[in-house]
VEXKEMI-905171 format. One line per field, with one value per residue: z negated, y negated, x negated of N, C-alpha, C in turn; residue in three letters; residue number from 1. Coordinates in steps of 0.001 Angstrom, whole numbers, plus 500000, padded with zeros to 6 digits. Example, Ala and Ser with C-alpha at 12.3 -4.5 7.8 and 13.67 -1.06 7.14 Angstrom:
BEGIN
n.up = [492200, 492920]
n.north = [505690, 502250]
n.east = [486810, 487150]
ca.up = [492200, 492860]
ca.north = [504500, 501060]
ca.east = [487700, 486330]
c.up = [492200, 492130]
c.north = [503300, 499970]
c.east = [486800, 487100]
r = [ALA, SER]
k = [1, 2]
END
This chain:
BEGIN
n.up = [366718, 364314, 362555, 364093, 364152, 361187, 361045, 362067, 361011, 358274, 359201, 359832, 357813, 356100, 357808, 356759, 357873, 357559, 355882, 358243, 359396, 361724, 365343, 365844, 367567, 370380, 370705, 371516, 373310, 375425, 375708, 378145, 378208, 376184, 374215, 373920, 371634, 371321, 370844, 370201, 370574, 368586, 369220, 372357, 371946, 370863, 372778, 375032, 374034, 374123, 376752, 378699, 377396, 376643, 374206, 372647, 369814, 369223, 366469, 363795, 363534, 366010, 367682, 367192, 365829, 366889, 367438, 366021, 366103, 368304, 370509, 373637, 373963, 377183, 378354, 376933, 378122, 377947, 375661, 373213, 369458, 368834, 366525, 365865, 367396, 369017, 369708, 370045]
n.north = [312253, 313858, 311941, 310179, 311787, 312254, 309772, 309487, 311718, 310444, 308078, 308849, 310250, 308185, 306848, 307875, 310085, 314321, 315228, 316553, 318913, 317985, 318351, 318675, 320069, 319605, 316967, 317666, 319671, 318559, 315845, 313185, 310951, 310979, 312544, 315687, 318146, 316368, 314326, 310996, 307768, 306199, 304480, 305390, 307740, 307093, 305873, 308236, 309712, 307978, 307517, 309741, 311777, 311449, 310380, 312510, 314445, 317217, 320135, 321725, 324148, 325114, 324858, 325526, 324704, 325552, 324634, 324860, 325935, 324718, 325376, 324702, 325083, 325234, 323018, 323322, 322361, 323089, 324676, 323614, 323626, 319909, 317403, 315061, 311904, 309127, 305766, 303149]
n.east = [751859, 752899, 753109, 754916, 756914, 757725, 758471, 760846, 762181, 762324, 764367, 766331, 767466, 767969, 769498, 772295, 772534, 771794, 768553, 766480, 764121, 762004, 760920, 757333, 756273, 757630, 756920, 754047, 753656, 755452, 755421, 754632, 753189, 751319, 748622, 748789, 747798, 745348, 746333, 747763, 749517, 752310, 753629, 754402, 755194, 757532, 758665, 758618, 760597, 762878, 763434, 762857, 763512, 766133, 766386, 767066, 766139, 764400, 765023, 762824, 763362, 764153, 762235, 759235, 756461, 753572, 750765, 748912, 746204, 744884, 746220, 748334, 751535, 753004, 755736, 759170, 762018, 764307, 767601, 767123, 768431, 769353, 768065, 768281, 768731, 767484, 767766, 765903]
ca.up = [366781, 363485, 362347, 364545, 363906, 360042, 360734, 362893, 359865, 357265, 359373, 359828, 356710, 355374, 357858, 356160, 358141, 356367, 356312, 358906, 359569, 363087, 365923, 366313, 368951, 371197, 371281, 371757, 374314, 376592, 375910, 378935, 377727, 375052, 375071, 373232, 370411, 371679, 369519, 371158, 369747, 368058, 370242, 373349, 372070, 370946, 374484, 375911, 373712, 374204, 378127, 379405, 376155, 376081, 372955, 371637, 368753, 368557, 365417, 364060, 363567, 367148, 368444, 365892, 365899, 367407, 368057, 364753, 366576, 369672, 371899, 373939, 375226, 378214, 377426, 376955, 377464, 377293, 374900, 371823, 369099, 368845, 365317, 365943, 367985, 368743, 371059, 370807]
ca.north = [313272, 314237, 310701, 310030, 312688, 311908, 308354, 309538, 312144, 309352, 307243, 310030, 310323, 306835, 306136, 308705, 311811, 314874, 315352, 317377, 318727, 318129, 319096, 318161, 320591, 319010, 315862, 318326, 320099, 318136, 313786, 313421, 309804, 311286, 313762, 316910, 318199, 315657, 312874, 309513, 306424, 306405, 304067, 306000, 309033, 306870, 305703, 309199, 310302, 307805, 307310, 310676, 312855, 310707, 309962, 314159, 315043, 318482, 321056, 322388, 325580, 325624, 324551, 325391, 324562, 326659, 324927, 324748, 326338, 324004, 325845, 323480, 325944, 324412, 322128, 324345, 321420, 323035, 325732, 323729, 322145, 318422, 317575, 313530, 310939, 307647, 304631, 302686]
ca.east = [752880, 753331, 753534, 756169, 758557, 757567, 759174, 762398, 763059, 762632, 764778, 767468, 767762, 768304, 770555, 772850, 772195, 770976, 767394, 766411, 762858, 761965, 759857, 756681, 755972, 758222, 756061, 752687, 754029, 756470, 755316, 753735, 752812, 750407, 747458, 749158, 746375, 744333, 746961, 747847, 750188, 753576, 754964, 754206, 756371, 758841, 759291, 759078, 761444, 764119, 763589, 762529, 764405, 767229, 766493, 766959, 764653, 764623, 764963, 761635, 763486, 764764, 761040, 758044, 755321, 753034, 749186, 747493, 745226, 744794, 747258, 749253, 751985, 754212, 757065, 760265, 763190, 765989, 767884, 766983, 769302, 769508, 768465, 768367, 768792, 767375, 768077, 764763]
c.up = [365418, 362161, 362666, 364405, 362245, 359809, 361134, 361957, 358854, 357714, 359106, 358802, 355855, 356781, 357753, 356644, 356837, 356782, 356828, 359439, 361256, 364101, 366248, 367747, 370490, 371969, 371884, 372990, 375180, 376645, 376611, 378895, 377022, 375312, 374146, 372112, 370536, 370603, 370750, 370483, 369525, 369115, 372090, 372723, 371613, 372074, 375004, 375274, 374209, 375879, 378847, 378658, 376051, 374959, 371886, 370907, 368439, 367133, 365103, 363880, 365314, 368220, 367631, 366055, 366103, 367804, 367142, 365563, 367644, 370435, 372254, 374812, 376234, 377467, 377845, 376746, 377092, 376093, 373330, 371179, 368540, 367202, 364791, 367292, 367846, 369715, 370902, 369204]
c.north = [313487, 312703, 309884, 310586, 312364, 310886, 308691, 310713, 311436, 308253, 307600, 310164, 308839, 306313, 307162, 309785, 312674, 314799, 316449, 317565, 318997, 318539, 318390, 318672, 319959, 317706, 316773, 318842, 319525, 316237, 313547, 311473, 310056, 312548, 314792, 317162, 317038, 313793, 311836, 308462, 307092, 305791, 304592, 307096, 308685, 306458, 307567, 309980, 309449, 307348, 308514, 311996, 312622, 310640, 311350, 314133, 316945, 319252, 321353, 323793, 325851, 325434, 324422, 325204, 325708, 326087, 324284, 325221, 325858, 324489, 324692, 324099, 324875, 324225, 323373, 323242, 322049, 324378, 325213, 322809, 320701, 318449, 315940, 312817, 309758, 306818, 303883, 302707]
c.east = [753528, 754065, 755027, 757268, 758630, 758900, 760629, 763004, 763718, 763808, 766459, 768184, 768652, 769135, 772476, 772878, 771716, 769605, 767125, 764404, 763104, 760849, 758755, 756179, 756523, 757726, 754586, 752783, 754606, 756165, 754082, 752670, 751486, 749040, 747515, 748514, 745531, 744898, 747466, 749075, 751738, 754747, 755157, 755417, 757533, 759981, 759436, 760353, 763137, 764247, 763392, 763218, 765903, 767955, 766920, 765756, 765084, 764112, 763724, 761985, 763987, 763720, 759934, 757511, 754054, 751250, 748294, 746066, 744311, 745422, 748014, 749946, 752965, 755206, 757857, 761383, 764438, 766065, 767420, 767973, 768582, 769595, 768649, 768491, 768361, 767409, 766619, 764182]
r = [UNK, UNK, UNK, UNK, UNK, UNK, UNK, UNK, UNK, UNK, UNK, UNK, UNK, UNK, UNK, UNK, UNK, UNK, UNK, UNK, UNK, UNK, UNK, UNK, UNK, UNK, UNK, UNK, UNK, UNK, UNK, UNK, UNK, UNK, UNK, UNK, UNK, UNK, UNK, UNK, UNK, UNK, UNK, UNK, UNK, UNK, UNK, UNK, UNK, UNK, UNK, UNK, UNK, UNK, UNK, UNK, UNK, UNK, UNK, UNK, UNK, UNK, UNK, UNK, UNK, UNK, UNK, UNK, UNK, UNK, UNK, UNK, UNK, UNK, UNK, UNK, UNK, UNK, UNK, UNK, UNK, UNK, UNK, UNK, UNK, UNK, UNK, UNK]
k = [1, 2, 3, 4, 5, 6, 7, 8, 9, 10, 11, 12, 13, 14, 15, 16, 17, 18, 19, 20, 21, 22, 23, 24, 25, 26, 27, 28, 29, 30, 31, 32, 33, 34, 35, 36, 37, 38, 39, 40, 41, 42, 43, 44, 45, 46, 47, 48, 49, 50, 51, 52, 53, 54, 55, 56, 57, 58, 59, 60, 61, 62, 63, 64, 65, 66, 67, 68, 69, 70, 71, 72, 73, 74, 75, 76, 77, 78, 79, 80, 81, 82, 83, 84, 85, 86, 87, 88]
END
C-alpha cells in the first residue's frame, strides 16, 4: 500500500506533475485485490487501481488515512479529488 502510492507519487512527479501526497487509505480500504492492514503486492493494487479505479489515485487530504491503528473503515468511492492518474 504505502509502497505503491510511494511509487505513483514519485512517478507523478517526474513526469512533470506537481508532487502530490496521495492516498493510501484508498488502497486499505477499497483494493479488493489486497488484504487491507493485512498488506499484499504492488502489482495487485496497481491493477485494481487502473481496472476497477479507472486508474484515479485519490488525494491524501481528500481521503486520510485513518488505520494506524488496524481499523479498516469501508471503502468511500466517491466525493474524493483525483490527485493522479495512471493507465497501467
Amino acid at each position: 500500500t504505502f509502497s505503491t502510492i510511494g511509487n505513483i507519487e514519485g512517478q507523478w512527479k517526474l513526469a512533470g506533475n506537481e508532487l502530490t501526497s496521495l492516498s493510501e487509505q484508498m488502497l486499505v480500504s477499497c483494493d479488493s485485490k489486497d488484504n487491507g492492514c493485512g498488506g499484499g503486492f504492488m502489482d495487485n493494487a496497481f491493477e485494481w487501481i487502473v481496472k476497477e479505479n479507472s486508474g484515479k489515485v485519490y488525494t491524501e487530504k481528500s481521503y486520510p488515512y485513518v488505520s494506524g491503528g488496524g481499523e479498516e473503515p469501508a471503502c468511500k468511492p466517491h466525493g474524493h479529488e483525483v490527485g493522479a492518474t495512471i493507465t497501467g
